[in-house]
C-alpha positions in Angstrom: 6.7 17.6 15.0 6.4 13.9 16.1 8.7 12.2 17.7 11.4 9.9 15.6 10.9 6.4 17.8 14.7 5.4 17.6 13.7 1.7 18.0 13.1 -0.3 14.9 11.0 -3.7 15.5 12.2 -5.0 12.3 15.4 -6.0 14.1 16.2 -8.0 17.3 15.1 -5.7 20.3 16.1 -6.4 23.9 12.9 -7.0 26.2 13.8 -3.5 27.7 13.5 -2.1 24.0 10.0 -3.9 23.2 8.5 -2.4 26.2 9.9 1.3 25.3 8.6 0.9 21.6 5.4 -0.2 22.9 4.9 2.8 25.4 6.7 5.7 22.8 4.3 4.2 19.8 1.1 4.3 22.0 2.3 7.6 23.4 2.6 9.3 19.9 -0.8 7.6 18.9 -2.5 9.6 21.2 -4.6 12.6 20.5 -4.9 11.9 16.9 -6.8 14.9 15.2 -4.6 17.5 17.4 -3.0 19.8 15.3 -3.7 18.0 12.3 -2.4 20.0 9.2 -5.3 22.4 8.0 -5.1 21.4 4.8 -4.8 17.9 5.1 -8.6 16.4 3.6 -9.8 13.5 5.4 -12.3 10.5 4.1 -13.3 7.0 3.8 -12.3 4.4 1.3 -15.9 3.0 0.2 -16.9 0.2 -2.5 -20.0 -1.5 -3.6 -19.7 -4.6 -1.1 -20.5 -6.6 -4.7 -17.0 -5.4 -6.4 -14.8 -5.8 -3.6 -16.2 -9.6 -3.1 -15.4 -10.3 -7.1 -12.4 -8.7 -6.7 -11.0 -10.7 -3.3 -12.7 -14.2 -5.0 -10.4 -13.4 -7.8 -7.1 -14.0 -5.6 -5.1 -16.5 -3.9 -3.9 -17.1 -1.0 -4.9 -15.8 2.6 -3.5 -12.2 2.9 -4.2 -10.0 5.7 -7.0 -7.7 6.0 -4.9 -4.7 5.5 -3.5 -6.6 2.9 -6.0 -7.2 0.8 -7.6 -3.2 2.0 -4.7 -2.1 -0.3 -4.7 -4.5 -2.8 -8.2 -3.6 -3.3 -7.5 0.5 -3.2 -5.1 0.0 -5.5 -7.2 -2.1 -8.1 -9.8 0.5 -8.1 -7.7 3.9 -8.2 -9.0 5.7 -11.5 -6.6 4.5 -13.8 -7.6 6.1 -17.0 -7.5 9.8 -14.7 -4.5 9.6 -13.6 -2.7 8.7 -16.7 -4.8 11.8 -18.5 -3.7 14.4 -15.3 0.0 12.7 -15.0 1.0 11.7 -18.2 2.0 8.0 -19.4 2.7 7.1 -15.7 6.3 6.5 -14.8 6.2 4.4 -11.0 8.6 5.0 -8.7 8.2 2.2 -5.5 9.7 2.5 -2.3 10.8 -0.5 -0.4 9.6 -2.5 -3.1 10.6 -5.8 -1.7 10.9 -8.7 -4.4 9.0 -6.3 -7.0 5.6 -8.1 -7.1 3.8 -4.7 -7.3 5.4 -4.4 -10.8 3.4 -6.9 -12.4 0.1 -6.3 -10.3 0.5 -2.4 -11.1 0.8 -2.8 -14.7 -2.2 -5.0 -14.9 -4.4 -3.4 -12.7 -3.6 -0.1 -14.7 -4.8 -2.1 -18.2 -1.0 -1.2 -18.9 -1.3 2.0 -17.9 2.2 1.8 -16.5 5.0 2.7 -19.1 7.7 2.5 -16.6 8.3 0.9 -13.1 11.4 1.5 -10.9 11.6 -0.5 -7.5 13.6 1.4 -4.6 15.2 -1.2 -1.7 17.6 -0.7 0.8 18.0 -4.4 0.2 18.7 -6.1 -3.2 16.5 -8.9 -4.0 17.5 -12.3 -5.7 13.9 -11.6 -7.8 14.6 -8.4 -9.3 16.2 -10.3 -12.1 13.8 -12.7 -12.7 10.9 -9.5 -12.9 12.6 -7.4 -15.1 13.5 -9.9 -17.9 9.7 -11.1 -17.4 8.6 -7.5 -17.7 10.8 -5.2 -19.6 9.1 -2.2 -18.3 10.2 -2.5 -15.0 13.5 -1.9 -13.0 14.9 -1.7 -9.9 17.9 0.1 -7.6 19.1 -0.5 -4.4 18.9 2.6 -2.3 17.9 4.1 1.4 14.5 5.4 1.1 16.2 8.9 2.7 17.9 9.1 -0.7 15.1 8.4 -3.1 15.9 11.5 -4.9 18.8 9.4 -6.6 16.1 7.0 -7.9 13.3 9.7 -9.5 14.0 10.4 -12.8 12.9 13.0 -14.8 9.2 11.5 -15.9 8.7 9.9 -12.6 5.4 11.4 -12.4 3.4 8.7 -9.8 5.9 7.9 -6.6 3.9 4.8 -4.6 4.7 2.3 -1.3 2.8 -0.4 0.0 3.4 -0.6 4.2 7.1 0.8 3.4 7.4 3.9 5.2 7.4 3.0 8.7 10.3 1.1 8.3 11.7 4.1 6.7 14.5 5.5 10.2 14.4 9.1 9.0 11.2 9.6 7.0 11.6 13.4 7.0 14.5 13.0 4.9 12.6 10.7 2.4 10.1 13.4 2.0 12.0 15.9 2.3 14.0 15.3 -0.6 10.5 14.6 -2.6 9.7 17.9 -1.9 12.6 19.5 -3.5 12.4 17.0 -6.4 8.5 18.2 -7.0 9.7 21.5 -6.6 12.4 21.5 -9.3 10.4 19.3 -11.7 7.7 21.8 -11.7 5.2 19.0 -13.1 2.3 17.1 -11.9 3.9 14.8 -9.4 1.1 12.7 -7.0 2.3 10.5 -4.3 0.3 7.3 -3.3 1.8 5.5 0.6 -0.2 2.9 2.4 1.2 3.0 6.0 0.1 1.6 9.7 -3.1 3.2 11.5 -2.9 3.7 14.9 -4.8 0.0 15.3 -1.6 -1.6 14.1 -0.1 -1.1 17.2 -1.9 -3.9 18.9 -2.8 -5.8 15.5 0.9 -6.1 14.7 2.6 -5.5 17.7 6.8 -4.7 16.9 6.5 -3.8 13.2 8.9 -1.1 12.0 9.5 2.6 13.5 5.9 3.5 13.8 2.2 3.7 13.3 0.4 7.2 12.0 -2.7 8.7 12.7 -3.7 12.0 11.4 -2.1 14.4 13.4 1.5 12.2 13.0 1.0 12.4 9.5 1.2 16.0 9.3 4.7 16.3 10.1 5.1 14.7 6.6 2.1 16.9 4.9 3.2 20.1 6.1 6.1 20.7 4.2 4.0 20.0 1.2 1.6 22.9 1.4 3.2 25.3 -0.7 2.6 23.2 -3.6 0.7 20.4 -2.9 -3.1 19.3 -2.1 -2.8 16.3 0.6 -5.4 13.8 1.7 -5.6 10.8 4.0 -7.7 7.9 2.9 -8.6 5.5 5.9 -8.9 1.7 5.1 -11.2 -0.8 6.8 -12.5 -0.2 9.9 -13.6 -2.5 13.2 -14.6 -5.5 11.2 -11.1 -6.1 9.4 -9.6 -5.5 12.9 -11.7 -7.9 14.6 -10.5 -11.0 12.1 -7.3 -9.6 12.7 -6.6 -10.2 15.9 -8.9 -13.7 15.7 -6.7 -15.0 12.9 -3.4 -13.4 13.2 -2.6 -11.5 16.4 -4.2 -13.5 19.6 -2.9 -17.1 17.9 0.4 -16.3 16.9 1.6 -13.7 19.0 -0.1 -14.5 22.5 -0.9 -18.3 22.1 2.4 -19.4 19.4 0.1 -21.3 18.0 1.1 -21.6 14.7 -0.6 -19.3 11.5 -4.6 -20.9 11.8 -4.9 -19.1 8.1 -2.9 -22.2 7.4 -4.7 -24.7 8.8 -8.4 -23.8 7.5 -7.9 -21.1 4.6 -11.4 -21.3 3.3 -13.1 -20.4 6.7 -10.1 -17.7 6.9 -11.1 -16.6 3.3 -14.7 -16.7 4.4 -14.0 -14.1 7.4 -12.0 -12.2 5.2 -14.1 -11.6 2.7 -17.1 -10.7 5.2 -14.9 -8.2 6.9 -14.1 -6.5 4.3 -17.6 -6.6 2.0 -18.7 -4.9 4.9 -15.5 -1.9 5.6 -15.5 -0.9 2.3 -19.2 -0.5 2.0 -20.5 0.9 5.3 -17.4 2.0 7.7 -17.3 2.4 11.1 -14.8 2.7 13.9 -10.7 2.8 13.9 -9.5 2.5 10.6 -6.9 -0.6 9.9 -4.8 1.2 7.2 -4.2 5.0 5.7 -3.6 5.4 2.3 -1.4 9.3 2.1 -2.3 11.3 -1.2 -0.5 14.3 -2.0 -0.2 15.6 -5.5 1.9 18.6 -6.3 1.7 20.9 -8.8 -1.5 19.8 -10.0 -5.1 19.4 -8.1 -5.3 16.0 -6.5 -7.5 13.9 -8.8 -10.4 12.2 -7.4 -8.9 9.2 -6.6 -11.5 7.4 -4.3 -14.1 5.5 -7.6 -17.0 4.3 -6.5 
């Protein structure tokens, strides 16, 4: 089982602290394929270099690569499958944040979406504002460890975007999925993009944790009584590289100030030649996971290309 870090980067951490996150992260990042859940699948995120640079042209703004590796993952999922092996999908979010996702879900489903619930341990003053803009969406305030209180009977499609390691007790979280796939007795597929092992020196003090295959199995595990799992990996040495040039080495090291800010289009450019290249040919660590599981059902191919 790996270890539960009790030191959460989100909040203000004594110098002593940072230096004991640092060394129990990089210490439970080791040896990443050891005793990796046998039935955990493995394999690349790929695109045609073509799509993902229409695709990235498309948006605003200067998000990370990571960022835009999952906004990307999650404009290309196979809608039109899922919706015929779920159901009329019914989105359950955790850690939702200000409920963005609602809105970008729904259109890059082509309204796929029928219903959207956003789970956060904080309230947000937004949630108002998205749900009156977008009837099909709602949201709760709630620990992730309880989300059982938040699935309702059709959730069939339970997501989160770089939520889970700031979840303290994850087990709890999934435990109580389990149970709740368990007792629906439905087709129930789970969708998390979390940290690779690479966001511990791209990011630095960032939640609980990173995961790496082995680390993720503690979370699979319990799963394999009903449930096909795969772990999709994101980017790759490219994506890192602009990374640390753009965000980690001047902010962190030299407080320098956000450069993205200063010169977005040559940011943009980088960007988009990073990750052209990790989604069509990639190579070394990866800079993201994407966690699939899907009970009761075989997982669908969810990786287009």
């Amino acid at each position: 089982m790996r270890r539960r870090n009790p030191y959460n980067a989100d909040g203000r951490l004594r110098l002593d602290e940072r230096a004991w996150w640092l060394l129990l992260n990089a210490i439970d990042n080791r040896r990443p394929d050891r005793g990796v859940d046998p039935g955990l699948r493995t394999e690349r995120f790929r695109a045609p270099a073509a799509d993902a640079l229409e695709r990235l042209r498309a948006t605003a703004g200067t998000p990370s690569p990571s960022r835009a590796l999952c906004d990307l993952f999650w404009q290309r999922l196979p809608w039109g499958d899922l919706e015929r092996a779920l159901g009329p999908l019914h989105v359950v979010d955790i850690g939702c944040g200000a409920g963005d996702y609602a809105r970008r879900f729904r259109d890059w489903s082509g309204g796929r979406v029928r219903r959207y619930v956003g789970v956060d341990a904080v309230e947000r003053s937004e949630w108002r504002a998205v749900s009156a803009a977008h009837p099909f969406a709602a949201f709760r305030r709630a620990a992730a460890e309880r989300i059982d209180e938040c699935l309702e009977a059709e959730t069939n499609l339970i997501v989160s975007q770089s939520a889970i390691e700031h979840v303290g007790d994850e087990g709890a979280c999934f435990d109580r999925i389990h149970a709740h796939a368990h007792a629906r007795g439905r087709p129930l597929l789970q969708l998390h993009a979390v940290p690779s092992a690479a966001c511990l020196r791209l990011y630095l003090w960032h939640g609980y944790r990173q995961y790496t295959p082995r680390t993720i199995s503690s979370i699979t595990a319990r799963f394999a009584d009903c449930s096909e799992r795969a772990l999709v990996s994101l980017g790759g040495r490219r994506s890192n590289a602009v990374h640390w040039r753009w965000v980690t080495w001047p902010i962190f090291f030299r407080r320098a100030g956000d450069p993205r800010d200063r010169d977005p289009a040559a940011y943009r450019r980088d960007l988009e030649e990073a990750v052209a290249h990790d989604v069509a040919d990639p190579d070394g660590p990866p800079s993201f996971y994407v966690l699939m599981i899907g009970s009761n059902a075989r997982l669908p191919a969810i990786v287009a290309t």
